[in-house]
N, C-alpha and C positions, 0 to 999 in steps of 0.2 A: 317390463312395465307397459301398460295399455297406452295405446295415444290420447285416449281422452283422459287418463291422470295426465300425463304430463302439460296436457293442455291446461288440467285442473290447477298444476303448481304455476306453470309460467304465470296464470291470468293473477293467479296470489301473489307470485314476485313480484308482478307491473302494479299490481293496486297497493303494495309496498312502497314502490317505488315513486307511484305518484303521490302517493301521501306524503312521501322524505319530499319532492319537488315543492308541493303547497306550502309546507313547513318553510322550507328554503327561500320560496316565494316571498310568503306574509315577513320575517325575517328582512330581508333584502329591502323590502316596503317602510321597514320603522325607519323613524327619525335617528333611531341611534341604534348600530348595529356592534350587535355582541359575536365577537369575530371568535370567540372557543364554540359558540353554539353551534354558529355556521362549518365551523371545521368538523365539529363532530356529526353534524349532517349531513355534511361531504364525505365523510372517513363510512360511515353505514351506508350510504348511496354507493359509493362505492365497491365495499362488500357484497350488497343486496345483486350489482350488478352483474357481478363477476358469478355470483350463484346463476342468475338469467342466462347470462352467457352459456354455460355449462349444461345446463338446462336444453338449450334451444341448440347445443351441440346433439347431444344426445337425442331431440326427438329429430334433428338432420338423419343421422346415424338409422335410429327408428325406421325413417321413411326411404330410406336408402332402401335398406335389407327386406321391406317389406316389396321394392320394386319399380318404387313409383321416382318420378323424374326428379329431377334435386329442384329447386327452387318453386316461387311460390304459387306456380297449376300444379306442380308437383303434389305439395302441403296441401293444397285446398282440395284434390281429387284424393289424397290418402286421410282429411278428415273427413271427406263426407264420404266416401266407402265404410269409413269406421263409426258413422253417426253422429260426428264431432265437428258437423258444418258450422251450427249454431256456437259451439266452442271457440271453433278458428274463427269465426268473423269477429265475437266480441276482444276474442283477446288484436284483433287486427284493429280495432276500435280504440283499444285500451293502448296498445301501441302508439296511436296516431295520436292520442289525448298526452300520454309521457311526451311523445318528439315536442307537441306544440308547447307542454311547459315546461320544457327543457330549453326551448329559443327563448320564450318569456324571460326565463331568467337569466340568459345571456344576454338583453336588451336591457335587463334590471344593472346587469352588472357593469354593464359599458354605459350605460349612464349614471352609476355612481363613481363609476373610474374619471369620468369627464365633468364630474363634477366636485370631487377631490382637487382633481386637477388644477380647475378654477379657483378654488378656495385657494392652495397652497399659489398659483400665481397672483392670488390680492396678497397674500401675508407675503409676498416676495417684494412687492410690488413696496407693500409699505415697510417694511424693513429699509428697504432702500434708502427710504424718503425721510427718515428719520437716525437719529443715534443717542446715543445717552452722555449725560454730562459727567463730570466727574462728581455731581451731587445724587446723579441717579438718576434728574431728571432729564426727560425728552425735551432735546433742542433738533430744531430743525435744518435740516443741512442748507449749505449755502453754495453746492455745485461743487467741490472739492472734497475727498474723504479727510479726516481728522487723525491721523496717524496717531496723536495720542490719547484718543480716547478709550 
């Protein structure tokens, strides 16, 4: 396989993949998040990536056997001997755009983990602070737990 297909697929994985990331994103953004949706956009992100991987084995492999040096003067002097400068920079672009909304949503996700958080310390807070009576109603504690309630 030519280096410029496989540059052709990886640039279709990444623009896969940032599609699954925006999805993920917008997602993580609502006021109420549907945790099957999110899994199964993590479960095809995940798939999507592991083809990438594979993928960007293989044109390593590539640029090996063609001669050229492993890493990325290596890539950049076996794309553009091959014509495929233009190729390697957008997918290097498309790259950099994936990493940044992949932190985004790490920053989405550790602030709704610290903001669960908070939620479940007021419902703790006021659990405490109250109990129920044998009528069912809420009576206010008076500094001692109620053993039989």
């Amino acid at each position: 396989m030519s280096l410029g297909k496989l540059l052709e697929q990886q640039q279709q994985r990444l623009n896969s993949v940032i599609e699954l990331l925006t999805q993920e994103r917008v997602r993580l953004s609502e006021a109420n998040i549907e945790s099957g949706e999110l899994a199964e956009l993590a479960k095809r992100k995940q798939a999507l990536l592991k083809t990438l991987e594979e993928s960007e084995t293989l044109r390593q492999g590539v640029q090996r056997r063609l001669g050229y040096a492993e890493g990325a003067e290596g890539a950049r002097q076996a794309a553009a001997d091959a014509g495929c400068a233009e190729q390697w920079a957008e997918m290097l672009e498309t790259t950099r755009e994936a990493q940044r909304l992949n932190t985004l949503i790490g920053e989405l996700v550790t602030l709704r983990m610290e903001q669960n958080t908070r939620l479940l310390d007021a419902i703790h807070q006021a659990a405490e602070k109250t109990t129920y009576g044998a009528s069912g109603r809420v009576k206010a504690q008076t500094g001692r737990i109620n053993a039989s309630v």
